[in-house]
C-alpha positions in Angstrom: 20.2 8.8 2.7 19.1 12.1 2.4 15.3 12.8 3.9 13.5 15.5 2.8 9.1 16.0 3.8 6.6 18.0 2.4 2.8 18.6 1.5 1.4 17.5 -2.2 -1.3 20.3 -3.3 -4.1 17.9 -5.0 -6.9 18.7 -7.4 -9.4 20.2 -4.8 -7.2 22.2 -2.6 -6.2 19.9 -0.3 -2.7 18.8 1.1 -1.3 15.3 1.7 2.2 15.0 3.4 4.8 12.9 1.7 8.6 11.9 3.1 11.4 11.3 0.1 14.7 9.5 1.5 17.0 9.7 -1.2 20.6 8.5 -1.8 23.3 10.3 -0.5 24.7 10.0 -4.2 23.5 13.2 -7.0 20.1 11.7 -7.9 19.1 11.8 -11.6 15.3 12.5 -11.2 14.2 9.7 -14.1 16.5 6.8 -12.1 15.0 4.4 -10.1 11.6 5.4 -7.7 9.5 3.8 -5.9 6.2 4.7 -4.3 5.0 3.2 -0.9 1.4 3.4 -0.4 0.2 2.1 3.4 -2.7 -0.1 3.9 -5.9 1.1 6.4 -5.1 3.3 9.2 -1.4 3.4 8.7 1.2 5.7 8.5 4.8 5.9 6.6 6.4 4.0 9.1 4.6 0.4 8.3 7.1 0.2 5.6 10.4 0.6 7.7 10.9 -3.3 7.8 10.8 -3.1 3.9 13.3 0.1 3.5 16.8 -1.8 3.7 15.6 -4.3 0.4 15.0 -0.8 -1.3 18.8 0.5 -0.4 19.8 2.7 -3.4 16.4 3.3 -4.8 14.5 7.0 -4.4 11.9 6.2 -1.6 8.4 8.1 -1.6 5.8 7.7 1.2 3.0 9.4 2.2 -0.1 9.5 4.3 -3.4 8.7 3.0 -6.2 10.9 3.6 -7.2 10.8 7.3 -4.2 9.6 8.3 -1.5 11.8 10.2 -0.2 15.2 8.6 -2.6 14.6 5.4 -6.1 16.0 4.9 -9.1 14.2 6.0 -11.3 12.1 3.9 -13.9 14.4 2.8 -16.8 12.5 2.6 -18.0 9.0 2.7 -18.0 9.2 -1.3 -14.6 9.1 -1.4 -13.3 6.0 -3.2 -9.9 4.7 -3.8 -9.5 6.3 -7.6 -9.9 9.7 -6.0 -7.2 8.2 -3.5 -5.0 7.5 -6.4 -5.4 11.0 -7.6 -3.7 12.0 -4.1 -0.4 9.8 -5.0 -0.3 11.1 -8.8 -0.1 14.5 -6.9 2.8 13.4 -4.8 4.8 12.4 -7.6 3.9 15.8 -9.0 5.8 17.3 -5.6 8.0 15.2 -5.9 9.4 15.8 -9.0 9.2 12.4 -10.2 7.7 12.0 -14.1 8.0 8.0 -13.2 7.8 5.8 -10.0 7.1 2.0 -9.4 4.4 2.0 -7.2 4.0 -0.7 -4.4 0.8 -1.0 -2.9 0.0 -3.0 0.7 -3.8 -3.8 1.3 -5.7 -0.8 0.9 -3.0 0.7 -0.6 -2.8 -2.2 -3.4 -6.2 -1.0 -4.0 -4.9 2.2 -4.5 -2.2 1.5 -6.4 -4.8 -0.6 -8.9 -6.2 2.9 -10.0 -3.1 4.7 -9.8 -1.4 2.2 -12.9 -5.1 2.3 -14.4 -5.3 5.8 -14.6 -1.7 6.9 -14.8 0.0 4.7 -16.6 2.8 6.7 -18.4 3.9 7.3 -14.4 4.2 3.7 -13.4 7.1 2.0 -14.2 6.7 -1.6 -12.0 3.4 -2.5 -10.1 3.4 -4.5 -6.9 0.2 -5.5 -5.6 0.4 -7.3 -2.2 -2.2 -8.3 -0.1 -4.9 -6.6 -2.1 -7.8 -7.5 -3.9 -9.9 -6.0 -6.8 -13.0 -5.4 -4.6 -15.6 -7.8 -3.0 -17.8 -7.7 -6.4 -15.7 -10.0 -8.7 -13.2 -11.1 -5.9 -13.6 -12.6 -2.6 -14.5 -10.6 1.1 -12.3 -10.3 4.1 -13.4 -12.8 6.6 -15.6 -11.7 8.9 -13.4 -11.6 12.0 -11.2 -9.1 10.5 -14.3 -6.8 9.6 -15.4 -7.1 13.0 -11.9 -6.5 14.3 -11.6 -3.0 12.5 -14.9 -1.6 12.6 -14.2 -2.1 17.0 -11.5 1.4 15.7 -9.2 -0.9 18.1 -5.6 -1.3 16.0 -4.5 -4.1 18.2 -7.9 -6.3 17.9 -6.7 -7.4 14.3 -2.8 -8.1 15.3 -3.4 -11.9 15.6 -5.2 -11.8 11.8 -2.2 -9.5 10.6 1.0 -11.2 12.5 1.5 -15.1 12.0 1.2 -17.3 15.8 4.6 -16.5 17.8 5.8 -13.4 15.6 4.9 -10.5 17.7 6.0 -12.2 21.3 9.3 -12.3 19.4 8.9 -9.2 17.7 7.0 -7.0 20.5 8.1 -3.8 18.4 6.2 -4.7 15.5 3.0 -3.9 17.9 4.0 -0.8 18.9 3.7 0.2 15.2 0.8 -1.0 14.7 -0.5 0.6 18.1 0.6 3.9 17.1 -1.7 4.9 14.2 -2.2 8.2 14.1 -5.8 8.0 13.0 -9.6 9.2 14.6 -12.2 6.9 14.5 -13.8 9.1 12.5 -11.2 9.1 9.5 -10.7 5.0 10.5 -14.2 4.0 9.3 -13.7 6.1 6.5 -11.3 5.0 5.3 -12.6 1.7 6.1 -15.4 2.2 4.1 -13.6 3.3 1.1 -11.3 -0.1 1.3 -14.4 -2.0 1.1 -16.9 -0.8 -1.9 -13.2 -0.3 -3.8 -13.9 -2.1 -7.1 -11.4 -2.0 -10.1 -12.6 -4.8 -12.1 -13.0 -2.5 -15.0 -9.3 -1.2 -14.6 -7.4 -3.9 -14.5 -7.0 -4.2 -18.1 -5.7 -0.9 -18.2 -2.5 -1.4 -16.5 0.1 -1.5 -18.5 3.2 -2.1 -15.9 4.5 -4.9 -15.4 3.3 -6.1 -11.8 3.9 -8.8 -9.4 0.9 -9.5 -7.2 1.9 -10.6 -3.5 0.0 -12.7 -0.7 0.4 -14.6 2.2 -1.3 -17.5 2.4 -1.9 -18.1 5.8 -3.6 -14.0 5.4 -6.5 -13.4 7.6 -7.5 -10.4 6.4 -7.5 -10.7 2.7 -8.2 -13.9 1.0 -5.2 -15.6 -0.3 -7.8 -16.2 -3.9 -8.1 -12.7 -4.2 -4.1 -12.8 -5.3 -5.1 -15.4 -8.6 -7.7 -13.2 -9.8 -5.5 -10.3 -9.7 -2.7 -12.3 -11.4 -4.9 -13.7 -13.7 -6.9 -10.2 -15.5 -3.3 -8.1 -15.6 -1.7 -8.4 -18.6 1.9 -9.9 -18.1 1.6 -9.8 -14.3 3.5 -12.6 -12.1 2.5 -14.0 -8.6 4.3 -14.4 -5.7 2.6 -16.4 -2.8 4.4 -16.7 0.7 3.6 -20.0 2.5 3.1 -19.7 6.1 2.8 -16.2 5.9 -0.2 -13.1 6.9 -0.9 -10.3 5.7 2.1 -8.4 7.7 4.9 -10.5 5.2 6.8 -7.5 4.9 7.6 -7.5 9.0 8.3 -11.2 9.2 9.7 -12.0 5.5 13.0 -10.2 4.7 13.4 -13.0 1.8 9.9 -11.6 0.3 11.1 -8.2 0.9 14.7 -9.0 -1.4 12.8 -10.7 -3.9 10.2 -7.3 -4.3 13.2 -5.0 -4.4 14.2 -7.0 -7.3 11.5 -6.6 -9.0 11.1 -3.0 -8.4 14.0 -2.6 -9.7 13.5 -4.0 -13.2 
């Protein structure tokens, strides 16, 4: 693979920092893409457990706004459509005219908008661990509110991480530890995952999308998945029994079965 990193100029000046590992093969810039957009308060390496499924495939990640190398969030009436604004602009760096998208948590809320309001870009849509926003869906329980509003990243690991996981997998921690996010930015962004609401868009994505969910996840409700599934034209479900809302880490089957998919 071939890495390259840069910074995405977006609509109001701003820059967000995005890495592309590429094949080591000549890469014809309308093959296969895929964009990787993190969930709350994490960075590009969440997705490393994922990365081996996506072997051959263009790879695009980035940092959200108030996260890492990116801008900050500028205000607390920043949303997650302005958000997908941001990634539209990567792919715009990036040289890409077409990308499946893959969204984790608040980046499936993200990615919502981005197939809403760019839909000639999006090629495949996965949606996993995500919801359409609290007002036609269902709220995170309250222990996982109260366990990111503490701006402590490990106080959630036994809502992300199924019982037994990260004593066998103490590296999977450390990730999760190692957020490179303020407080500040944290309950901005925090904010922004929960008034996200894109009811109204969903029947504007046109891509075909697979929604994803554990459902053991204590931090978004399995149900949410369903109501997803259910208002997306031709979209498909794909729920992991036994599983939280860190599948990708401890499911390398769910990762294969994405990748997939992704790949058309």
């Amino acid at each position: 693979m071939t890495t390259t990193t840069g910074f995405a100029q977006t609509r109001d000046g701003s820059s967000i920092w995005y890495r592309i590992d590429r094949p080591n093969a000549p890469v014809d810039p309308t093959g296969p893409a895929v964009v990787l957009i993190s969930g709350l308060g994490a960075d590009e390496t969440i997705w490393e457990p994922a990365l081996e499924s996506l072997d051959g495939s263009t790879i695009v990640r980035l940092h959200n706004r108030g996260i890492g190398h990116s801008a900050d969030i500028p205000s607390p009436a920043w949303t997650t459509r302005d958000a997908a604004a941001d990634v539209a602009a990567v792919l715009d760096a990036a040289g890409l005219p077409k990308a499946a998208v893959y969204g984790h948590s608040l980046g499936g809320r993200i990615a919502q908008w981005v197939a809403a309001d760019f839909p000639d870009r999006v090629t495949r849509l996965v949606l996993g661990a995500t919801t359409t926003g609290d007002a036609h869906g269902f709220p995170r329980p309250e222990a996982a509110t109260r366990a990111f509003e503490s701006g402590n990243p490990v106080a959630a690991l036994e809502l992300v991480f199924s019982p037994g996981y990260l004593a066998a997998h103490p590296e999977a921690a450390t990730t999760i530890e190692n957020r490179a996010v303020s407080p500040e930015q944290g309950a901005l962004q925090l904010a922004m995952s929960t008034a996200h609401d894109a009811w109204e868009a969903l029947p504007r994505i046109r891509a075909r999308t697979l929604v994803v969910h554990g459902v053991d996840d204590g931090v978004t409700d399995v149900r949410n998945a369903s109501i997803l599934r259910d208002h997306i034209a031709d979209a498909d479900l794909l729920l992991l029994a036994g599983a939280r809302h860190a599948y990708p880490f401890e499911r390398p089957d769910a990762n294969a079965m994405i990748a997939v998919f992704l790949a058309g």
